[in-house]
C-alpha positions in Angstrom: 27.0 9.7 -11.7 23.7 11.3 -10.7 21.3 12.2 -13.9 21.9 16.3 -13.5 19.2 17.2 -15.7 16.8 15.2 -13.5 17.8 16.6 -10.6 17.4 20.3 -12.0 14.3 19.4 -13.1 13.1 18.6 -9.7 14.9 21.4 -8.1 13.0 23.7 -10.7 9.6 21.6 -10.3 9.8 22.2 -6.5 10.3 25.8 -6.6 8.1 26.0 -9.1 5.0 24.6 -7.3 6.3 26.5 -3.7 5.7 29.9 -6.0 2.2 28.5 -6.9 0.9 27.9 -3.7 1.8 31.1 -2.5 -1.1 32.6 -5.3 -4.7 32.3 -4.7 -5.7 29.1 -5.7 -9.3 26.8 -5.6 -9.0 24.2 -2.8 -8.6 21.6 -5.2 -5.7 23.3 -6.6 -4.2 23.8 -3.3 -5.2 19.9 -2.0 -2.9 19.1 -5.7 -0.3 21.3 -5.5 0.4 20.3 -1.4 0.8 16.5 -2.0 3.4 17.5 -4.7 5.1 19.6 -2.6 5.2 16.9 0.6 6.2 14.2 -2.4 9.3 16.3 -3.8 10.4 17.7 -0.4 12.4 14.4 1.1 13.7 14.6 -2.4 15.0 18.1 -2.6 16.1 17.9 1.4 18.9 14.6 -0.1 20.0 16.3 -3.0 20.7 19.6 -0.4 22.5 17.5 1.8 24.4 15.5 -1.2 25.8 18.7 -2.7 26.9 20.0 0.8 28.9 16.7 1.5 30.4 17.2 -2.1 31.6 20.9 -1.4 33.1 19.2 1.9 35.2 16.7 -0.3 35.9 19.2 -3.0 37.2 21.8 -0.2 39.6 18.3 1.1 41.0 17.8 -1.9 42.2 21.2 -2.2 43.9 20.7 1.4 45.9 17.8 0.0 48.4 20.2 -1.4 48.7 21.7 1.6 51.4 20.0 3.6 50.2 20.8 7.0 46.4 19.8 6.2 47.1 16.4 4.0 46.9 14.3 7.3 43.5 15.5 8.4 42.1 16.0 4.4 42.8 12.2 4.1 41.8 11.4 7.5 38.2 12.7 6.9 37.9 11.8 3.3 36.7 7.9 4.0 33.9 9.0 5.4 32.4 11.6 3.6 33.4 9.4 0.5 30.6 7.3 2.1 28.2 9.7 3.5 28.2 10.7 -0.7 27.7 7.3 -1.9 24.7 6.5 0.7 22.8 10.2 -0.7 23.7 9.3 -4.0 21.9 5.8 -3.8 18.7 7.5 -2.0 18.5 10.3 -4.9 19.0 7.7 -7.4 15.9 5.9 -5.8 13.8 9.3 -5.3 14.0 10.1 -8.7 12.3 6.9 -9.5 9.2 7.1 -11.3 6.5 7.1 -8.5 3.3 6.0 -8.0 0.7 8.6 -7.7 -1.2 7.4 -5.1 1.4 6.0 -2.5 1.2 8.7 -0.1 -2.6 7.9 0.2 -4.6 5.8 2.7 -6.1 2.6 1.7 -8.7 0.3 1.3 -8.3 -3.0 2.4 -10.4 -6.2 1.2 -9.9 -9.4 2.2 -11.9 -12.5 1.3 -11.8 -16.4 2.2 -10.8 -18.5 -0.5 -10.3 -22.3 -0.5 -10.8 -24.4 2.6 -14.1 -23.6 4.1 -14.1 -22.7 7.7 -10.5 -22.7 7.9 -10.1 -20.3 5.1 -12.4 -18.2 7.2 -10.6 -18.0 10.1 -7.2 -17.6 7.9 -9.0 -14.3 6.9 -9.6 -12.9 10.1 -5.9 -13.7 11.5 -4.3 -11.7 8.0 -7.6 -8.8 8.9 -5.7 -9.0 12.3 -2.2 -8.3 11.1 -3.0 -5.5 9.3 -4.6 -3.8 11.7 -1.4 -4.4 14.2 0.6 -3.5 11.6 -1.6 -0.2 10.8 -1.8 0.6 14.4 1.9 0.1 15.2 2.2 2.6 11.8 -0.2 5.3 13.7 -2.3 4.7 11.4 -6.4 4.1 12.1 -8.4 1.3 10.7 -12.2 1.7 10.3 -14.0 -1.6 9.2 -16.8 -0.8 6.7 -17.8 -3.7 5.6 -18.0 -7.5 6.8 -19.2 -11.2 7.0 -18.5 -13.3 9.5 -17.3 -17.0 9.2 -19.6 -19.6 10.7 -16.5 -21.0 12.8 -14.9 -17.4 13.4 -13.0 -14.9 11.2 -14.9 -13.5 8.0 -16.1 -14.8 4.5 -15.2 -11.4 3.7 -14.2 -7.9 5.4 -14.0 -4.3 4.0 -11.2 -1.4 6.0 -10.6 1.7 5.5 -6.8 2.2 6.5 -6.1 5.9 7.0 -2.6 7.3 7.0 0.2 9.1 5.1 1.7 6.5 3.2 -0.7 3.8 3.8 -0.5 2.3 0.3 3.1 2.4 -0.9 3.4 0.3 2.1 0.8 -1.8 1.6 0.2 -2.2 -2.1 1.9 -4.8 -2.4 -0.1 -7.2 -0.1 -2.5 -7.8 -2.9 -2.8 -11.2 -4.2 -3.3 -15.1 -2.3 -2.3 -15.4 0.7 -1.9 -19.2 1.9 -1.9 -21.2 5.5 -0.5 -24.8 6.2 -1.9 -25.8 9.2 -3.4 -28.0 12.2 -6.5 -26.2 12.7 -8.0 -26.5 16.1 -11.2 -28.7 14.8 -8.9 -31.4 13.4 -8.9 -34.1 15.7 -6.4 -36.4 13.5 -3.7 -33.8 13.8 -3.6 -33.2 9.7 -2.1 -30.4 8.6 -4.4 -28.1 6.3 -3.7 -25.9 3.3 -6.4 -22.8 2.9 -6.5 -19.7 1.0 -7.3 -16.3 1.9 -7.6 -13.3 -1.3 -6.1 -9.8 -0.5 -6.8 -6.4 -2.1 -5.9 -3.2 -1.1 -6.8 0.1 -3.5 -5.9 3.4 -2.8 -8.1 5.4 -1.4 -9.4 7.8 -4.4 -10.6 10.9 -3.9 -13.6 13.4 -5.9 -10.5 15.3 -7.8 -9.3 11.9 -8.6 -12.4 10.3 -10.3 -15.6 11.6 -11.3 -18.7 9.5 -11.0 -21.5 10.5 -12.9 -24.4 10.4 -10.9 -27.1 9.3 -13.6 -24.6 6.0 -14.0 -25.3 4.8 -10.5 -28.3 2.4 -9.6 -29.0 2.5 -5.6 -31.3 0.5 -3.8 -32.3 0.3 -0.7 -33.0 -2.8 1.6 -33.4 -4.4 4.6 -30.1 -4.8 6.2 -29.5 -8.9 7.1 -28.2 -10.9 10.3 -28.8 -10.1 13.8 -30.5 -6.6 14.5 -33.8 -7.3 16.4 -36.5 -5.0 15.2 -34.4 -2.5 13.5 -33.5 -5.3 10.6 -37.0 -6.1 10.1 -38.3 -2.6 10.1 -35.5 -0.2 8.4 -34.3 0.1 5.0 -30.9 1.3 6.1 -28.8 -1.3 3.5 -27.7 0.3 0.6 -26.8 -1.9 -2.9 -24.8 0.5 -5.3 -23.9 -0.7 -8.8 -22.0 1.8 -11.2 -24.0 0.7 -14.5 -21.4 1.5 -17.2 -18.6 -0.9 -15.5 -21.2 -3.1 -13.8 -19.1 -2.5 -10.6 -21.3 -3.3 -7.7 -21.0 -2.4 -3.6 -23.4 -3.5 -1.0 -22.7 -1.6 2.5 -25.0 -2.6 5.5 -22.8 -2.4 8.4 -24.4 1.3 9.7 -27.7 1.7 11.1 -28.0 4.9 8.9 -28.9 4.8 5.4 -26.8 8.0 4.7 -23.4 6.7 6.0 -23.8 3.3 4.1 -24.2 5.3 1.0 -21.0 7.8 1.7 -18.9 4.1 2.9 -20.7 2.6 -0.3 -19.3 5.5 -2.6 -16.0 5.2 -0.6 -14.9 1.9 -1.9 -17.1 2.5 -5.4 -15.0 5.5 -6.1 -11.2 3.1 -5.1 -12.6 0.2 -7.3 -13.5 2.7 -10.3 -10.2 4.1 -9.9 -8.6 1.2 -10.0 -10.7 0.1 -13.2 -9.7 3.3 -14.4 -6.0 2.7 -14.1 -5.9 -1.3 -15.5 -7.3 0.3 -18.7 -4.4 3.2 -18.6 -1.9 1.0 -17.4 -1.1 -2.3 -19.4 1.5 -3.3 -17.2 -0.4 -2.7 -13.5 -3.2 -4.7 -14.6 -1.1 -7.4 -15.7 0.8 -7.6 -12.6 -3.1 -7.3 -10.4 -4.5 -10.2 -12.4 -1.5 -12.0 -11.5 -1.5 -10.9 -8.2 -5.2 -11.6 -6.7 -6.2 -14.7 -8.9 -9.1 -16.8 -7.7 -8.4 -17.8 -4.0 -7.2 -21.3 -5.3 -5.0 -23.8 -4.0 -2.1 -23.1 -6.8 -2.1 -19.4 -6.6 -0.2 -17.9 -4.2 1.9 -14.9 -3.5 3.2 -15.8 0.3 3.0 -18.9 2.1 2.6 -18.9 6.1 3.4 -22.2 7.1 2.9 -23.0 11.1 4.1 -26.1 11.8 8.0 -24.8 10.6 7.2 -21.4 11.9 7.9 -20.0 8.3 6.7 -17.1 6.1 7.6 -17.5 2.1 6.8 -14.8 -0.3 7.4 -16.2 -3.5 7.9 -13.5 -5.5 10.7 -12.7 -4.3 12.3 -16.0 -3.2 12.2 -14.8 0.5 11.8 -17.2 3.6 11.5 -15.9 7.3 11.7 -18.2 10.3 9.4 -15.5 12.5 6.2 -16.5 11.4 4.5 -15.7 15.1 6.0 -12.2 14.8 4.5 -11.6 11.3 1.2 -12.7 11.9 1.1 -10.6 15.2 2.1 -7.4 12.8 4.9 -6.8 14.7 7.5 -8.5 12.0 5.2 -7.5 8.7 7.8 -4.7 7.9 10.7 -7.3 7.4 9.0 -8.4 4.3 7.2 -5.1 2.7 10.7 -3.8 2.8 11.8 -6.6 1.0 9.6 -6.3 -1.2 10.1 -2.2 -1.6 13.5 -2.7 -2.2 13.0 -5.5 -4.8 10.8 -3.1 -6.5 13.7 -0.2 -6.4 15.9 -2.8 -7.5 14.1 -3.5 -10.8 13.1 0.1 -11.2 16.9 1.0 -11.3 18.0 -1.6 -13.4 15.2 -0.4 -15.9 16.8 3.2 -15.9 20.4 2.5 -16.2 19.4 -0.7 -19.2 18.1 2.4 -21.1 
């Protein structure tokens, strides 16, 4: 049975915030009240579509005292039977507590972790993947941030990821990610284990978190690397640390001052909200500290091994034999969705245990 009064209470919700946005409202009213609309909609549109499939059954099992109308009532009753049960599972998993911020875009930090040059390059291919995968999504990805590996890939890299969506799809990425592998340099044919660190935070936004201007400390440098002249001469690097939390961004990637300090407030503002939502959220911050860990060899959330062609998240006791596919983006879907559904999984069994 579906929970009635949780269904009436969205029904109600939804109408509710339809009559407000029909009022005059401030923009960040509006900007509020919208994303709650475009969350319940897909919501209200199943539950529409489940109670006209019921009024279909009910109106069959009236014809089943009807002589000349039992044959085609029975006939057609298998398959609305099913049409019900398939809505009723996809309400059941709507009216799951969400997230607030999966319909946002994301930010996307990856670093190297164990295995020198290797780990490096390691980075780069995962950067890779996730910008197939984004593209492939219609979604855009704008780098902000990086540092190159002496042997290719990046000691570190910083994306924006913008896109409806972007981090329910994605949020579970964070954690170590780990390679077993020949790599190209190794001349006795040895296979090597390295370590790359993902992060992805939704993208916040000024409604969401307010920083307090008097908490920040900005400086200004002299951005590093290759730049001829311009490095030696500008101050266009921007180091931003947010004094109460001792959260600290350095942004150098523009040759403008100004747009390193808005890509600078960018990923301060996702790292404050996050901070902000560990100390809310006992159980998300438990779950992050077991998820990104420190890069080494031990900690791992998925495996990528090359040599069997295999992808292993561990989590959820999952093993792919597509491993070219995966690390191409193309294939990345087969385990988030895993991993989604895992989620739903334990989310339901939480409901119906209390």
């Amino acid at each position: 049975m579906l929970p009635v009064q949780k269904i009436d209470a969205l029904l109600a919700r939804h109408d509710a915030v339809e009559a407000e946005l029909s009022q005059q409202l401030s923009s960040e009213q509006f900007v509020k009240l919208s994303r709650e609309l475009a969350e319940l909609s897909p919501a209200v549109e199943e539950i529409k579509a489940w109670r006209n499939v019921q009024a279909e059954i009910d109106g069959l099992h009236e014809m089943l005292n009807d002589p000349e109308m039992r044959d085609m009532a029975q006939a057609e009753l298998p398959a609305l039977n099913e049409k019900r049960d398939a809505l009723e599972e996809r309400i059941r998993v709507a009216l799951l507590p969400k997230d607030a911020m999966d319909e946002r875009s994301a930010i996307l930090e990856i670093r190297a972790g164990a295995g020198g040059d290797e780990a490096s390059i390691f980075a780069g291919d995962l950067f890779r993947m996730y910008e197939r995968y984004a593209a492939l999504h219609g979604w855009k990805t704008e780098v902000i941030s990086q540092s190159e590996g002496t042997m290719g890939g990046y000691k570190e890299i910083i994306a924006e990821i913008h896109g409806r969506g972007v981090f329910a799809k994605l949020k579970f990425e964070s954690g170590v990610h780990r390679v077993q592998r020949v790599p190209a340099t190794e001349a006795q044919g040895r296979i090597h284990t390295s370590t790359a660190t993902v992060a992805v935070l939704p993208e916040a936004e000024d409604v969401d978190i307010d920083i307090n201007e008097n908490d920040l400390r900005i400086e200004t440098m002299r951005a590093g690397g290759a730049g001829g002249q311009h490095v030696n001469k500008t101050e266009s690097a921007i180091r931003m640390v947010h004094i109460p939390t001792g959260i600290e961004v350095k942004m150098q990637e523009d040759r403008s001052q100004h747009r390193n300090r808005a890509k600078a407030m960018a990923v301060l503002r996702a790292r404050l909200y996050e901070h902000e939502q560990r100390k809310l959220d006992a159980a998300r911050a438990a779950e992050r500290k077991g998820q990104v860990g420190t890069g080494d060899r031990s900690e791992r959330i998925r495996t990528y091994n090359f040599p069997q062609g295999r992808v292993s998240d561990h989590r959820i006791n999952l093993t792919l034999y597509n491993l070219p596919k995966v690390i191409e983006g193309e294939a990345l879907d087969d385990v988030i969705n895993a991993l989604v559904t895992d989620h739903q999984a334990s989310l339901l069994a939480a409901e119906n245990a209390s």
